[in-house]
mmCIF file of the N, C-alpha and C atoms, coordinates in Angstrom:
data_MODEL
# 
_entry.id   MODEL 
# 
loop_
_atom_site.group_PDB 
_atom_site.id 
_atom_site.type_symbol 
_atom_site.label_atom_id 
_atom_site.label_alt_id 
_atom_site.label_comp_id 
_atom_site.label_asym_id 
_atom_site.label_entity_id 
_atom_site.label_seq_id 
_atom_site.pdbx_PDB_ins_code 
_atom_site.Cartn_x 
_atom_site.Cartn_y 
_atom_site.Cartn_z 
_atom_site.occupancy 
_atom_site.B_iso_or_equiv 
_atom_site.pdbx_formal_charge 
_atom_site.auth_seq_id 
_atom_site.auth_comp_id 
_atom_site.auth_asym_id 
_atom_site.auth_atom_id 
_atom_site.pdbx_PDB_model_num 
ATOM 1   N N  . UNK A 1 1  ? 268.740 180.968 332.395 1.00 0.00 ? 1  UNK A N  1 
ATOM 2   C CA . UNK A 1 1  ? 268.746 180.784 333.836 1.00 0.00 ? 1  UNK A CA 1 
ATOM 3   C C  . UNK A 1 1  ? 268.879 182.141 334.511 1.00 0.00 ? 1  UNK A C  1 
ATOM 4   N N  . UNK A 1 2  ? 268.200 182.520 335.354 1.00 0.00 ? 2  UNK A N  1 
ATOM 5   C CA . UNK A 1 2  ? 268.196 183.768 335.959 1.00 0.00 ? 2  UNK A CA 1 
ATOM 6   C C  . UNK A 1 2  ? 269.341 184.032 337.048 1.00 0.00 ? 2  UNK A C  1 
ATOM 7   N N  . UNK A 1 3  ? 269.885 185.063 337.340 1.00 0.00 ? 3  UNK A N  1 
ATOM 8   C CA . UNK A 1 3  ? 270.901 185.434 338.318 1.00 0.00 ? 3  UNK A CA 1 
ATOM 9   C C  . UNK A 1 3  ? 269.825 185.794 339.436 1.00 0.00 ? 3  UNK A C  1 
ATOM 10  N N  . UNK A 1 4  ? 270.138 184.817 340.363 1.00 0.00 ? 4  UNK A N  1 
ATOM 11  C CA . UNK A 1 4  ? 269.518 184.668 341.311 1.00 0.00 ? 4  UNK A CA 1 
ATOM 12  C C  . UNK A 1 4  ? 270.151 186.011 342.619 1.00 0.00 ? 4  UNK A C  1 
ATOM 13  N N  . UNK A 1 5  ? 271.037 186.874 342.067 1.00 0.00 ? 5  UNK A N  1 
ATOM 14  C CA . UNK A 1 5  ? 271.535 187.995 342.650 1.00 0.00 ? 5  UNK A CA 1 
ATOM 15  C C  . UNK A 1 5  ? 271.100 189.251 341.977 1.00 0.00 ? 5  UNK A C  1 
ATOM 16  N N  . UNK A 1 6  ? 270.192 188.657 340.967 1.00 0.00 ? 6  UNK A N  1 
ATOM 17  C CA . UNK A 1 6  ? 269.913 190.155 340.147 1.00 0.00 ? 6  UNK A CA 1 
ATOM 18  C C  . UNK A 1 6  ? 267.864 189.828 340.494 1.00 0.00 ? 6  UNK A C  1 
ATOM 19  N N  . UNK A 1 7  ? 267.600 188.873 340.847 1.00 0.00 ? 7  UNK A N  1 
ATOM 20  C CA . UNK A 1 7  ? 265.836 188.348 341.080 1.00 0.00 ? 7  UNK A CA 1 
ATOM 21  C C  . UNK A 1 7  ? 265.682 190.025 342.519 1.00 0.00 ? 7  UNK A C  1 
ATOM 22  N N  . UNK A 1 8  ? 266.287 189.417 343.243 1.00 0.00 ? 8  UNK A N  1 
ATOM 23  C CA . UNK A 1 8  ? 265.724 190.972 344.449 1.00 0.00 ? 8  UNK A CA 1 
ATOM 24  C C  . UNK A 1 8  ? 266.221 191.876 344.071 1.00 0.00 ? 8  UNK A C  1 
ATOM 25  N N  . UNK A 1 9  ? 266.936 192.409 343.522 1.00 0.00 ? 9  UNK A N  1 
ATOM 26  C CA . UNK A 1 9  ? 267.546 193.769 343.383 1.00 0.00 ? 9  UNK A CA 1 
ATOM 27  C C  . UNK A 1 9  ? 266.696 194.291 341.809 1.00 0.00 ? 9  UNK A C  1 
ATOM 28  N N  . UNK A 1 10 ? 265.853 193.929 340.970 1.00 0.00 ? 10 UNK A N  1 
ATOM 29  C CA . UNK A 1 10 ? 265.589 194.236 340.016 1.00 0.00 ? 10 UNK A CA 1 
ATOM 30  C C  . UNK A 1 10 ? 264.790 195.131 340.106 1.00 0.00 ? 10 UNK A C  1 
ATOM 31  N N  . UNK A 1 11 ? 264.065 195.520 340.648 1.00 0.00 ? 11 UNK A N  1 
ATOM 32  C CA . UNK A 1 11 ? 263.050 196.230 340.474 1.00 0.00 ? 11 UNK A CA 1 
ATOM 33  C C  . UNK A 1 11 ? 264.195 197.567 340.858 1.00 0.00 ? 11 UNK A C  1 
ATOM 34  N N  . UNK A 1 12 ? 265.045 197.504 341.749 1.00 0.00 ? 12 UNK A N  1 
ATOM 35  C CA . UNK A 1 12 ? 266.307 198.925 341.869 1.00 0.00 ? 12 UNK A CA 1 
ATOM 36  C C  . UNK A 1 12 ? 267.062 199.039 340.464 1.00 0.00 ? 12 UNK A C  1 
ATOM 37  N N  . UNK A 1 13 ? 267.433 197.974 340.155 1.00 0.00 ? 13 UNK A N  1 
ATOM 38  C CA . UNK A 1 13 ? 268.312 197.844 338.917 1.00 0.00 ? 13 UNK A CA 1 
ATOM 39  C C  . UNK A 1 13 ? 267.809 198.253 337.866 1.00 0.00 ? 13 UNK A C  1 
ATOM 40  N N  . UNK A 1 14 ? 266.236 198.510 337.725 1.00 0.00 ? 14 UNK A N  1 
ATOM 41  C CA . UNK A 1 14 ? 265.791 198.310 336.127 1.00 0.00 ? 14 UNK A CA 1 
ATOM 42  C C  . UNK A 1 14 ? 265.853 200.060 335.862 1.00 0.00 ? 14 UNK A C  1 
ATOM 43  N N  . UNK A 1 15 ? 265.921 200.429 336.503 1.00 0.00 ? 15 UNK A N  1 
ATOM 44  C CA . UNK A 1 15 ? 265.745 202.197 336.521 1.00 0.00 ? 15 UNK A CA 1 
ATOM 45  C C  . UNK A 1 15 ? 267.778 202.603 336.032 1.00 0.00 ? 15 UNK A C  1 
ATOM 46  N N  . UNK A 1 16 ? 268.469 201.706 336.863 1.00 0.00 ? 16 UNK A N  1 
ATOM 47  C CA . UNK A 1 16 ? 269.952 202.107 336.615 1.00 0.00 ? 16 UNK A CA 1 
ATOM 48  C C  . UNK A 1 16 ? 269.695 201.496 334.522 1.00 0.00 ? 16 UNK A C  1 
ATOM 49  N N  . UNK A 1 17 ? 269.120 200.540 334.352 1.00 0.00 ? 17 UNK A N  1 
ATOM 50  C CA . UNK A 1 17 ? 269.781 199.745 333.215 1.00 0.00 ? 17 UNK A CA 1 
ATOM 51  C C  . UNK A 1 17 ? 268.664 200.933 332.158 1.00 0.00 ? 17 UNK A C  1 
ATOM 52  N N  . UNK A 1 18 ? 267.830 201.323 332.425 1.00 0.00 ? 18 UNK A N  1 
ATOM 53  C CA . UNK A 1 18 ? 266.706 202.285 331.168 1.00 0.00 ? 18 UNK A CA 1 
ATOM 54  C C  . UNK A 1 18 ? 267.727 203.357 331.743 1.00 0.00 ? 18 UNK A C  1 
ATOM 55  N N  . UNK A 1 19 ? 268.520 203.661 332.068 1.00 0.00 ? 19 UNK A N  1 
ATOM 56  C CA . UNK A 1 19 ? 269.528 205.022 332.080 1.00 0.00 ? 19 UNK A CA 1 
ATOM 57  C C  . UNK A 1 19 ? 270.912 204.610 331.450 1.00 0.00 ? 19 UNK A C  1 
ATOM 58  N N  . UNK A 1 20 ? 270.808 203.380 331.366 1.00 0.00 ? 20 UNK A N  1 
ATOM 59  C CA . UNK A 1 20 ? 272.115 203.078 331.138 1.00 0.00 ? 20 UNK A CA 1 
ATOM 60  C C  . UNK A 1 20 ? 271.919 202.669 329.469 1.00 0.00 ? 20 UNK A C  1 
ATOM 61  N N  . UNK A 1 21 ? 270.893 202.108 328.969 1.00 0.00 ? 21 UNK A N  1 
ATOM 62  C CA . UNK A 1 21 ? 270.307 201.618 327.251 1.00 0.00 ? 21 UNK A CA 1 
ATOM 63  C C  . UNK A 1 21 ? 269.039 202.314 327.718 1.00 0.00 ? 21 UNK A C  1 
ATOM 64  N N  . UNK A 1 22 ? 269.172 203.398 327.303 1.00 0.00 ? 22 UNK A N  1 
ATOM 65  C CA . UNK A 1 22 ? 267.426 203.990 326.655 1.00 0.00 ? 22 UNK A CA 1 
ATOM 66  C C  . UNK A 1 22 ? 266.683 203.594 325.583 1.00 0.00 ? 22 UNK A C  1 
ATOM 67  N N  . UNK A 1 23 ? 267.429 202.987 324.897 1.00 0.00 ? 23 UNK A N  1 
ATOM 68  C CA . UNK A 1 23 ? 266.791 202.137 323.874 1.00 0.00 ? 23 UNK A CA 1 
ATOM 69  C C  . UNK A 1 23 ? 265.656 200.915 324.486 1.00 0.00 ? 23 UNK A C  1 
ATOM 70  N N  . UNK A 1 24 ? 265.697 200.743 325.724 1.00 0.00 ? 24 UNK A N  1 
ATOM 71  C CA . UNK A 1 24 ? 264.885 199.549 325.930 1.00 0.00 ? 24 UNK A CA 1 
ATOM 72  C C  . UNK A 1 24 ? 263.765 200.316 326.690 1.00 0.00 ? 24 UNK A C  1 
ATOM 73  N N  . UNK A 1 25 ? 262.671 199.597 326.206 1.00 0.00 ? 25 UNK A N  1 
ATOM 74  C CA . UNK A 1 25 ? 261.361 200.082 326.665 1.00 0.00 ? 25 UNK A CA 1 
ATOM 75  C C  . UNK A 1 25 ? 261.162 199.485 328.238 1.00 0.00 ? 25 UNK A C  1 
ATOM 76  N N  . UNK A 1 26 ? 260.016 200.064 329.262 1.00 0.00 ? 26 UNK A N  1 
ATOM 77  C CA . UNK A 1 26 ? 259.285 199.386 330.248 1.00 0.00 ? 26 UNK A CA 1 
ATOM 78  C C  . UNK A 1 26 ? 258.854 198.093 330.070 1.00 0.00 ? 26 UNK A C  1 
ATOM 79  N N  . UNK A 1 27 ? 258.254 197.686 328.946 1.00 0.00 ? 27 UNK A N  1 
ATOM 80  C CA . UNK A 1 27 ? 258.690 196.184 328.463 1.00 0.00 ? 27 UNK A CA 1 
ATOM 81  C C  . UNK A 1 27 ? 259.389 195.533 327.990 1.00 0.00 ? 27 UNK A C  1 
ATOM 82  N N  . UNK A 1 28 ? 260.394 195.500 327.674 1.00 0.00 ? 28 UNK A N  1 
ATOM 83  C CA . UNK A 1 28 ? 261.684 194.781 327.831 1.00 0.00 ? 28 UNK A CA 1 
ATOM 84  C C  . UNK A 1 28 ? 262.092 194.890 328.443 1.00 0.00 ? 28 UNK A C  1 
ATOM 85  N N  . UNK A 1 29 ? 262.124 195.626 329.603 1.00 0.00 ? 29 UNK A N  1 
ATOM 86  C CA . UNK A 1 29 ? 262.508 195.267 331.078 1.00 0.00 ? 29 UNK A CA 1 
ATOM 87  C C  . UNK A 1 29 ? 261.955 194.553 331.922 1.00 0.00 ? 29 UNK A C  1 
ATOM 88  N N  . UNK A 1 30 ? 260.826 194.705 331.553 1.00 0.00 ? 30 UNK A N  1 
ATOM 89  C CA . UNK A 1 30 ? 259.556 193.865 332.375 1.00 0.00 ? 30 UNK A CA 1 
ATOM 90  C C  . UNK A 1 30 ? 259.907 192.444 331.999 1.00 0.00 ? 30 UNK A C  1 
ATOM 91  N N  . UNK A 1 31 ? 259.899 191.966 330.812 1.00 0.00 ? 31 UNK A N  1 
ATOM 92  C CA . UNK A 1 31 ? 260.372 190.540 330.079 1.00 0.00 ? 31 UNK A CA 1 
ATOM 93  C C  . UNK A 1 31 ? 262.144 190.124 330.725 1.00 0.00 ? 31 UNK A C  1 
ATOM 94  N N  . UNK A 1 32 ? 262.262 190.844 330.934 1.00 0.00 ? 32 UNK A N  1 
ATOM 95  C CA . UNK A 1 32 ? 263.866 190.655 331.391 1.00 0.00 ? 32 UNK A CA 1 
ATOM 96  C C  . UNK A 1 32 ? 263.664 190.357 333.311 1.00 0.00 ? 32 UNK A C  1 
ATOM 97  N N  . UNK A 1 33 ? 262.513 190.562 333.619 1.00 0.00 ? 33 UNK A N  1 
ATOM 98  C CA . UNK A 1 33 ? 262.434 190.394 334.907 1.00 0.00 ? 33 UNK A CA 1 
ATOM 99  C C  . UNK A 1 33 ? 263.466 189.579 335.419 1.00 0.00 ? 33 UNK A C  1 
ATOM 100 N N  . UNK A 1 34 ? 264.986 190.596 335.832 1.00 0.00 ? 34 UNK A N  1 
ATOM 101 C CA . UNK A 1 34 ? 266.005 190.137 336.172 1.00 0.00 ? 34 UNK A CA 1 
ATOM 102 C C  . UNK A 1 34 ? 266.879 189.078 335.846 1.00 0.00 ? 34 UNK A C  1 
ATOM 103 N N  . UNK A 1 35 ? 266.601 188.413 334.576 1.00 0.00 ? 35 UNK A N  1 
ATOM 104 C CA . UNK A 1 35 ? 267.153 187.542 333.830 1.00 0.00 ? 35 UNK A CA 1 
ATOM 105 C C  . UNK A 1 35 ? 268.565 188.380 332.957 1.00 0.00 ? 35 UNK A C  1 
ATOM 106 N N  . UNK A 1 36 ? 269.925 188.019 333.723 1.00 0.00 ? 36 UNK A N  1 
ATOM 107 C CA . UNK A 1 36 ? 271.179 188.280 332.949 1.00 0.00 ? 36 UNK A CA 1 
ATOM 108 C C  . UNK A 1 36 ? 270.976 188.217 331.446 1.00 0.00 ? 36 UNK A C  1 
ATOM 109 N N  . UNK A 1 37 ? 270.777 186.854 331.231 1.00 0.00 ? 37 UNK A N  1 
ATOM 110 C CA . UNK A 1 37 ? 271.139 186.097 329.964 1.00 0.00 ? 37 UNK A CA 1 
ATOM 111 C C  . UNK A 1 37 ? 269.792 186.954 328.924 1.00 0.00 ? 37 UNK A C  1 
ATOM 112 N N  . UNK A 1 38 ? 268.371 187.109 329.457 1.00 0.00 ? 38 UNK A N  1 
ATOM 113 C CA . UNK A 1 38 ? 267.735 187.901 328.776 1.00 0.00 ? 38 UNK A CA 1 
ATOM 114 C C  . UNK A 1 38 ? 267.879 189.566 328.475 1.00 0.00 ? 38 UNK A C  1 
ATOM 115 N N  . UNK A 1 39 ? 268.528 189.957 329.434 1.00 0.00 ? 39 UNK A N  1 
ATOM 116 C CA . UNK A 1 39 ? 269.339 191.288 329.627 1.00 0.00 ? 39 UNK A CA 1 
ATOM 117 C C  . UNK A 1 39 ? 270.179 191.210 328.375 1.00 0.00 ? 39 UNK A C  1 
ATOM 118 N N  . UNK A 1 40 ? 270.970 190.622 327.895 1.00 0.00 ? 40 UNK A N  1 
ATOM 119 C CA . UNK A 1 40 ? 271.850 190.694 327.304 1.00 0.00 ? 40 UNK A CA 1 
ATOM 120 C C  . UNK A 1 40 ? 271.318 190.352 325.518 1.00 0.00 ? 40 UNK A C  1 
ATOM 121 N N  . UNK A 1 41 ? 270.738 189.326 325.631 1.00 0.00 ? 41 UNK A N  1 
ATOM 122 C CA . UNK A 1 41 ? 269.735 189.412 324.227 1.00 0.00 ? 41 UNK A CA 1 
ATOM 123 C C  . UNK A 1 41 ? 268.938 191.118 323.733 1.00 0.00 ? 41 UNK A C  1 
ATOM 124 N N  . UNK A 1 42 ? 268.359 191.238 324.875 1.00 0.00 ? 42 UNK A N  1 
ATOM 125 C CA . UNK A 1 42 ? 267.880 192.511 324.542 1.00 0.00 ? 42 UNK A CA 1 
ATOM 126 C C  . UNK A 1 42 ? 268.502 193.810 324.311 1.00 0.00 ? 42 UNK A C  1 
ATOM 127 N N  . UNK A 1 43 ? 269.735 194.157 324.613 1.00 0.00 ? 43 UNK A N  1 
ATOM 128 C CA . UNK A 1 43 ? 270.661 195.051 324.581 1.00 0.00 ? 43 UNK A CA 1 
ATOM 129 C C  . UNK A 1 43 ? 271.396 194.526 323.277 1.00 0.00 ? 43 UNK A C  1 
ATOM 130 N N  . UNK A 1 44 ? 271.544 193.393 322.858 1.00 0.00 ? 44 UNK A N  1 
ATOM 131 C CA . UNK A 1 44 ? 271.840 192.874 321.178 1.00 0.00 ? 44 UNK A CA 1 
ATOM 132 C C  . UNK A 1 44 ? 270.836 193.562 320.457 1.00 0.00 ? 44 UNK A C  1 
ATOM 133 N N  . UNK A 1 45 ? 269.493 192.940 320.664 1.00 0.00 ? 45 UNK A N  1 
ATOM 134 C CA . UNK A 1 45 ? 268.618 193.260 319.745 1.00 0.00 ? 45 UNK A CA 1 
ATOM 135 C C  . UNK A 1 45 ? 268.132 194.466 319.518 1.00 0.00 ? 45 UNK A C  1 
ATOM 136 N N  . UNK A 1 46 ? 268.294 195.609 320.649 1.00 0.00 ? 46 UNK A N  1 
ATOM 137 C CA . UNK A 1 46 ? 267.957 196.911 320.189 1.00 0.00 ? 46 UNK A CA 1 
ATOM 138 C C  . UNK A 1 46 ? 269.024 197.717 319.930 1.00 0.00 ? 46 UNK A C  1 
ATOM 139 N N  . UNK A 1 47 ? 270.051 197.436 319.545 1.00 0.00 ? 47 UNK A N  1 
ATOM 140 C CA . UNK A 1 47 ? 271.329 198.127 320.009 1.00 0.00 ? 47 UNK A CA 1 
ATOM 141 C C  . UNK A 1 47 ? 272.043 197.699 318.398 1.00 0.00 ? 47 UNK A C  1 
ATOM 142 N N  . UNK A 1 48 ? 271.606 196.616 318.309 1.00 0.00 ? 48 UNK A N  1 
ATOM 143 C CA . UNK A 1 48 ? 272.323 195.830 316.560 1.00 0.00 ? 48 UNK A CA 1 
ATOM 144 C C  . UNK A 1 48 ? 274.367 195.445 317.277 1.00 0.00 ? 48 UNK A C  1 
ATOM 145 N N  . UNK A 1 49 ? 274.422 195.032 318.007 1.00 0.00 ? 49 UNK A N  1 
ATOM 146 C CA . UNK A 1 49 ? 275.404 194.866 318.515 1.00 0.00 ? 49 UNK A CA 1 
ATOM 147 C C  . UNK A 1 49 ? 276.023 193.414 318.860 1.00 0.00 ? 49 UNK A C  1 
ATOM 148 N N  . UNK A 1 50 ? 277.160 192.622 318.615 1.00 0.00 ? 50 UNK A N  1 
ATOM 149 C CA . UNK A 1 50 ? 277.544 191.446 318.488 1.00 0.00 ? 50 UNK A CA 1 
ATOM 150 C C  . UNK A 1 50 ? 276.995 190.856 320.252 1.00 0.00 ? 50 UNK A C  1 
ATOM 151 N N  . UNK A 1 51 ? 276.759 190.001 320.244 1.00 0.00 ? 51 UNK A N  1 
ATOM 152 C CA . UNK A 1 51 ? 276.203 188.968 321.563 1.00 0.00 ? 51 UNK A CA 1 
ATOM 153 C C  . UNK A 1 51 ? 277.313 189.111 322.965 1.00 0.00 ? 51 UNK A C  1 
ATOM 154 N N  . UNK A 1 52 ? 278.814 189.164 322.357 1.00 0.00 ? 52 UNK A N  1 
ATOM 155 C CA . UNK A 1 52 ? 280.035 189.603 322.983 1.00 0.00 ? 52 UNK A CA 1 
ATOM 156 C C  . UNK A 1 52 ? 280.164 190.690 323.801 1.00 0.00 ? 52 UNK A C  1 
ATOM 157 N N  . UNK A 1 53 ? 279.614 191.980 322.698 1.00 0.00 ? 53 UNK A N  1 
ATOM 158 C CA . UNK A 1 53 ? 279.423 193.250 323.322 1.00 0.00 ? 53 UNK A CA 1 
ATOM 159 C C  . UNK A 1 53 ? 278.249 193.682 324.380 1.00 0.00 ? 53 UNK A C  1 
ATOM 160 N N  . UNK A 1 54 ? 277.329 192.482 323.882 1.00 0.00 ? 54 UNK A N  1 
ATOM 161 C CA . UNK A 1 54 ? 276.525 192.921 324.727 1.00 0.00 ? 54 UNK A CA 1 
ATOM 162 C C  . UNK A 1 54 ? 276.596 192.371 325.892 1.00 0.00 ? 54 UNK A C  1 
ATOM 163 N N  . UNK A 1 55 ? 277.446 191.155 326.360 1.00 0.00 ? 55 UNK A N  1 
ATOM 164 C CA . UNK A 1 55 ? 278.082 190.469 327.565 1.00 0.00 ? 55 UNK A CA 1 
ATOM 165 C C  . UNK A 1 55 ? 278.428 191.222 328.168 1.00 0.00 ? 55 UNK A C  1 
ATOM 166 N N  . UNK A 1 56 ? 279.394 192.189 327.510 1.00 0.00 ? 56 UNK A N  1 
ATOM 167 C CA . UNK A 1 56 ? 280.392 192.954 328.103 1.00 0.00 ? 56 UNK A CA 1 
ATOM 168 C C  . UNK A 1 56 ? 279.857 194.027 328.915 1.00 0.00 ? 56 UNK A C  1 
ATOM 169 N N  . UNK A 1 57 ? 278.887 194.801 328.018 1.00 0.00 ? 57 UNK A N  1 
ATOM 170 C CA . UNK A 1 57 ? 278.160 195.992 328.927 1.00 0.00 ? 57 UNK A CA 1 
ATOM 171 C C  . UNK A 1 57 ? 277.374 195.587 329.559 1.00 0.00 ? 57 UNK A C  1 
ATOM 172 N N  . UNK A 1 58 ? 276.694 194.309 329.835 1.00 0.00 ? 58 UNK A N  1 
ATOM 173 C CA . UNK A 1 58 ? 275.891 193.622 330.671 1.00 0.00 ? 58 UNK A CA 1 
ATOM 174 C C  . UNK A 1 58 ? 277.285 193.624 331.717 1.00 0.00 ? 58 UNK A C  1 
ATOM 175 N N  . UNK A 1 59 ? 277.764 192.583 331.735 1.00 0.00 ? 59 UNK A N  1 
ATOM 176 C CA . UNK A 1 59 ? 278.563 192.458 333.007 1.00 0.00 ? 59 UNK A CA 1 
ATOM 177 C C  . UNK A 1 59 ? 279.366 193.883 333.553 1.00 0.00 ? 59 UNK A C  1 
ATOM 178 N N  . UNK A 1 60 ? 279.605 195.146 332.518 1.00 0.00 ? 60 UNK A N  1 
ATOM 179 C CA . UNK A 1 60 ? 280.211 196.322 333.073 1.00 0.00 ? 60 UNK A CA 1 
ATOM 180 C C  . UNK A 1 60 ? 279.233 197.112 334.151 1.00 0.00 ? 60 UNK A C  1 
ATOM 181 N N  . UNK A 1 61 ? 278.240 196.618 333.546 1.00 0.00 ? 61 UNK A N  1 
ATOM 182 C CA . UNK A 1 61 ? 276.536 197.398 334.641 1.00 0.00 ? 61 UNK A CA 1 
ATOM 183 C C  . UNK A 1 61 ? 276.442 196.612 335.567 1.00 0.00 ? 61 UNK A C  1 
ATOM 184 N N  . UNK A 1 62 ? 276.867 195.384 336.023 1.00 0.00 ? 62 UNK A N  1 
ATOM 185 C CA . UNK A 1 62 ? 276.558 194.433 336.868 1.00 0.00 ? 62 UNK A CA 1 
ATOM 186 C C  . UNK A 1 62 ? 277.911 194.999 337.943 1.00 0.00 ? 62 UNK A C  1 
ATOM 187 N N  . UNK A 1 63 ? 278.988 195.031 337.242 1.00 0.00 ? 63 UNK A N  1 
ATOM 188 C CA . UNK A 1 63 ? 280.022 195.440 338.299 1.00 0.00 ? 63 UNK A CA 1 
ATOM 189 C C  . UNK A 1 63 ? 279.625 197.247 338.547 1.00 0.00 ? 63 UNK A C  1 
ATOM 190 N N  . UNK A 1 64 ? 279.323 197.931 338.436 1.00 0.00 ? 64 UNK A N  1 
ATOM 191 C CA . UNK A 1 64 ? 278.851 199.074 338.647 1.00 0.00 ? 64 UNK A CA 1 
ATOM 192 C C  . UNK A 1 64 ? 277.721 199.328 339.271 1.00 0.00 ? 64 UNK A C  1 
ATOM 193 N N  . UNK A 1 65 ? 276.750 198.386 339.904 1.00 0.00 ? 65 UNK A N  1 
ATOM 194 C CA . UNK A 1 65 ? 275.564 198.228 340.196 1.00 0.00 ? 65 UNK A CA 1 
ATOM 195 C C  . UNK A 1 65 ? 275.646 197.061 341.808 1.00 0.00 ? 65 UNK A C  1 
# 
């Protein structure tokens, strides 16, 4: 389900989050088109990092943003 507070602000946000995980390409951001819950899969999957952790720095960028 998408964060309907992250749908308008994404296209600002996606530049903070490829500075924040350089690991994620222009497409996986693009696929993440402002989707939290896909945000957070993808920062697992390129990162090799428990689903938890990646909550965590998802929601630490969300309060920082």
């Amino acid at each position: 389900m998408a964060n309907k507070k992250w749908e308008g602000k994404w296209d600002q946000l996606k530049g903070n989050a490829k500075k924040k995980w350089g690991k994620l390409t222009d497409d996986d951001l693009k696929q993440v088109e402002g989707d939290k819950d896909r945000l957070v899969g993808k920062v697992k999957e390129k990162y090799g990092i428990s689903k938890e952790e990646a909550e965590k720095q998802v929601n630490d960028f969300e309060e920082e943003n």
